[in-house]
N, CA, C and O of each residue as an XYZ file, in Angstrom:
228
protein
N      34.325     -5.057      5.701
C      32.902     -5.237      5.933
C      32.138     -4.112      5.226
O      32.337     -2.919      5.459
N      31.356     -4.528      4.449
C      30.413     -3.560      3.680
C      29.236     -3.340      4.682
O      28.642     -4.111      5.436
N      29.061     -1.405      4.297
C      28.195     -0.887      5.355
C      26.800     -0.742      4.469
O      26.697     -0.391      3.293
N      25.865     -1.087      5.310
C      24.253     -0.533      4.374
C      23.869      0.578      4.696
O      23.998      0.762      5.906
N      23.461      1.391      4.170
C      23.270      2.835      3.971
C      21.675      2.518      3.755
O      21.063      1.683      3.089
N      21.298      3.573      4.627
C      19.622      3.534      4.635
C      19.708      5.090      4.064
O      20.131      6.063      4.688
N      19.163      5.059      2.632
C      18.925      6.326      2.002
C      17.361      6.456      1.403
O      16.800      5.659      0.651
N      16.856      7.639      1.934
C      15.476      7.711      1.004
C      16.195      9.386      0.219
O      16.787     10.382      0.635
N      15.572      8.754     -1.373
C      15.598      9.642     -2.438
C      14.182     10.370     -2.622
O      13.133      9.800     -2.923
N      14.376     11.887     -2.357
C      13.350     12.630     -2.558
C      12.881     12.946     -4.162
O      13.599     13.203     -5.128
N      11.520     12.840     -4.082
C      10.890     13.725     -5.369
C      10.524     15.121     -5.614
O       9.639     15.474     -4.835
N      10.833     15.880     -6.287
C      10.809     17.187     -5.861
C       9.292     17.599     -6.507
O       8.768     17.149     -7.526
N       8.915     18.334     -5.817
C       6.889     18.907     -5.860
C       7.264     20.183     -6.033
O       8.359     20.711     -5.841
N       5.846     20.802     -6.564
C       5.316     22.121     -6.399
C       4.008     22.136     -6.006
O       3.082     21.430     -6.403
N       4.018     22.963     -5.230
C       2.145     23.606     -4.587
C       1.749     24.388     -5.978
O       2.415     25.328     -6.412
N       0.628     23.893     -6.586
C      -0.589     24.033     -7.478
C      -1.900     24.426     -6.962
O      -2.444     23.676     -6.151
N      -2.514     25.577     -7.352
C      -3.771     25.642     -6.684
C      -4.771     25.463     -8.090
O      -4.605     26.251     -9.021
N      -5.828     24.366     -8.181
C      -6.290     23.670     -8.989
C      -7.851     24.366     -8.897
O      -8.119     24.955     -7.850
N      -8.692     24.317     -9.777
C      -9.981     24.282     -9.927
C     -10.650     23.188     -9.957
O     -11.093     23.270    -11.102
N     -10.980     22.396     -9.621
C     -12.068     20.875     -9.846
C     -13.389     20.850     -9.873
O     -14.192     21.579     -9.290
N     -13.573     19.895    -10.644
C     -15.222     19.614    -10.327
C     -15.634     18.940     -8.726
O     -15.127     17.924     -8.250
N     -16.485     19.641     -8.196
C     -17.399     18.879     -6.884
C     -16.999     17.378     -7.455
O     -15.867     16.918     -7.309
N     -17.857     16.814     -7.991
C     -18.264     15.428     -8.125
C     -17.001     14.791     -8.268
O     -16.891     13.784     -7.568
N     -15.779     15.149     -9.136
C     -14.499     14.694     -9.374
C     -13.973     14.362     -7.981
O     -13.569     13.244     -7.664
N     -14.018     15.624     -7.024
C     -13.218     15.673     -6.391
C     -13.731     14.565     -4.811
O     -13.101     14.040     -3.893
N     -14.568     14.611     -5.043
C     -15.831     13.491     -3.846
C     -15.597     11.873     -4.661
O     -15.528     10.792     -4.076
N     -15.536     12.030     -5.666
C     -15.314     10.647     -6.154
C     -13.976     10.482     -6.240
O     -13.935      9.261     -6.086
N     -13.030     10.764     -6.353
C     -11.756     10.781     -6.096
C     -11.079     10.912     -4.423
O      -9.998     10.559     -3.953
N     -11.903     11.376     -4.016
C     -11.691     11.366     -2.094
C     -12.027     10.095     -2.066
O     -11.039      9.371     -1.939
N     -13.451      9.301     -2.165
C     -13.982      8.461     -2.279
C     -13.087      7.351     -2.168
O     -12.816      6.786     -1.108
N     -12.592      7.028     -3.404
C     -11.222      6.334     -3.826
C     -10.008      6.334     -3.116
O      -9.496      5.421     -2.467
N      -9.669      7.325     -3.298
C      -8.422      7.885     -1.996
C      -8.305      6.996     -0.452
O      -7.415      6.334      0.080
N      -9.567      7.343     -0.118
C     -10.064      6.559      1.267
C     -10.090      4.947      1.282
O      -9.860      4.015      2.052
N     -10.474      5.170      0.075
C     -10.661      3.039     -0.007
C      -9.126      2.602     -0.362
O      -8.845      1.404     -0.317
N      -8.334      3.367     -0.643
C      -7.181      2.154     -0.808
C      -6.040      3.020      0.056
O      -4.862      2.998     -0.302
N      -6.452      3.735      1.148
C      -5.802      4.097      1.912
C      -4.393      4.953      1.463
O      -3.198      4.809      1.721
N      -5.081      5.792      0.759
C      -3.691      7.329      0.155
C      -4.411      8.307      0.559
O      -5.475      8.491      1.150
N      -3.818      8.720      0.232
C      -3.968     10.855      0.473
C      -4.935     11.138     -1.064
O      -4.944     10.484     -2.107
N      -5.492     12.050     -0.778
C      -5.839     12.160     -2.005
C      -5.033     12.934     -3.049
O      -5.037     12.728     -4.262
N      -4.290     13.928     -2.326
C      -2.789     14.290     -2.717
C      -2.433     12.824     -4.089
O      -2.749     12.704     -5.272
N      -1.693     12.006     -3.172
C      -1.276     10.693     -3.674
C      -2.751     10.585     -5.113
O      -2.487     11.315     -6.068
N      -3.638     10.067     -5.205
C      -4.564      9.782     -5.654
C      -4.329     10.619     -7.253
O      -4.118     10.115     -8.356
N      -4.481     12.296     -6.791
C      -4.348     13.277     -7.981
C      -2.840     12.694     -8.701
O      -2.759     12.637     -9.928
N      -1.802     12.320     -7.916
C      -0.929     12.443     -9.048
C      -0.856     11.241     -9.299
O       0.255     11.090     -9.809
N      -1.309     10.394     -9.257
C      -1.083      8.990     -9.571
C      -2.421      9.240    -10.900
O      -2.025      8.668    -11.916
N      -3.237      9.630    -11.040
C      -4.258      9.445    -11.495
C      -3.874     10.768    -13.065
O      -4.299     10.634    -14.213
N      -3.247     11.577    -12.695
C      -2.362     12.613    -13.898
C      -1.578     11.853    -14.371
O      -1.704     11.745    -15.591
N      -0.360     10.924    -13.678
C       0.646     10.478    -14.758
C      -0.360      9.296    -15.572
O       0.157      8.938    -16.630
N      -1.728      8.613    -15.263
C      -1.633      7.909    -16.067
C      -2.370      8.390    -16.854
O      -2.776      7.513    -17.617
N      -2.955      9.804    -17.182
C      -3.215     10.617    -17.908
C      -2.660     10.910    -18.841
O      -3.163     10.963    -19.964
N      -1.576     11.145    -18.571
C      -0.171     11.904    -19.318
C       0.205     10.163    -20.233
O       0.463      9.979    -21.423
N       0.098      9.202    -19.155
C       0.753      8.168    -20.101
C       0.043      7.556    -21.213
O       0.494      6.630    -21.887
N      -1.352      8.245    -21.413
C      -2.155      7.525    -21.733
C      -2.658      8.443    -22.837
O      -3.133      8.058    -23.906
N      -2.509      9.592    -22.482
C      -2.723     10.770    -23.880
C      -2.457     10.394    -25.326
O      -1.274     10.444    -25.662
N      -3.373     10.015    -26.272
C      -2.844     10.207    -27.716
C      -2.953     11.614    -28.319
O      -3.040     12.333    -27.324
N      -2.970     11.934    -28.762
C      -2.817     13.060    -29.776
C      -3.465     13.109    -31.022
O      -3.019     12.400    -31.925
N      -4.815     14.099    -31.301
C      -5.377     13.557    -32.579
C      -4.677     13.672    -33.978
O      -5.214     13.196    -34.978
């Protein structure tokens, strides 16, 4: 009999202390709130598609 294994795989973080703009950061709470994340969640979701999205001149 095969056993199921309930595993959660961690992502590993670092604490960053950031500078932001007011308005960024209220409009990005903003957001955060409406689709029910952290704004935590919000910043890095909103960097990788930064990063994925970067060209290079």
């Amino acid at each position: 009999m095969e056993k199921n294994i309930f595993k959660i795989e961690s992502e590993e973080y670092i604490v960053k202390n950031l500078r932001l703009k007011k308005a960024l950061v209220e409009q990005g709470a903003k957001i955060a709130q409406t689709k029910n994340i952290s704004f935590n969640k919000f910043v890095n979701i909103a960097l990788e598609f930064a990063i994925n999205h970067y060209e290079e001149d």
